[in-house]
C-alpha positions, 0 to 999 in steps of 0.5 A: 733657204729660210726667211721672208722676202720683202720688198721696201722702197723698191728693193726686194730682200730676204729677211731671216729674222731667226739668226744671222744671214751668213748662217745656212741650215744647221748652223752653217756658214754661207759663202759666195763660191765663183763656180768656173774656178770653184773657189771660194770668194774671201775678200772684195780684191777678188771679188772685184776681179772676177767682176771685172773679168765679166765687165762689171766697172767698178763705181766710186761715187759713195765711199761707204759702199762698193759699187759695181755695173755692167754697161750692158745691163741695169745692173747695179752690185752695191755692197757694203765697204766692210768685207765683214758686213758682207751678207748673204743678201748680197751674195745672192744679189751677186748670183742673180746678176751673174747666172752660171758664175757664182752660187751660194753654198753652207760650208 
């Protein structure tokens, strides 16, 4: 994984100022794959349902993101509405949150 992690108001992220931040090594395409299934996430309805089914709730306090928490934790998943805008910065935030579920892969 290449770039800067920076941390700004409180918010830790990685900055890859050399490309797109869907973009792996060699140009490939980053992608959120749920490993129990091995599937490939390809839209926020099946995110939102694999979420669910660990006990995240959905929160719907700001129309412009989707949020999610887990009751148990402090965690809170806040992505972009726009499926299109989902980056690898959020994958990863999701992977951190979800240890064992979910990992980023280059296809």
């Amino acid at each position: 994984m290449s770039g800067v992690w920076v941390f700004k108001n409180g918010v830790v992220r990685l900055e890859n100022p050399g490309g797109d931040s869907l973009q792996g090594s060699g140009g490939r395409r980053k992608v959120l794959i749920h490993t129990p299934t091995n599937e490939v996430i390809t839209s926020y309805a099946m995110l939102e349902r694999k979420l669910s089914s660990l006990g995240w709730e959905r929160y719907y306090d700001d129309p412009e993101l989707l949020q999610f928490h887990k009751r148990s934790t402090v965690h809170l998943i806040s992505l972009p509405k726009d499926f299109g805008k989902f980056k690898s910065m959020h994958m990863f935030d999701i992977v951190v949150k979800n240890r064992n579920i979910f990992e980023v892969r280059d296809m």
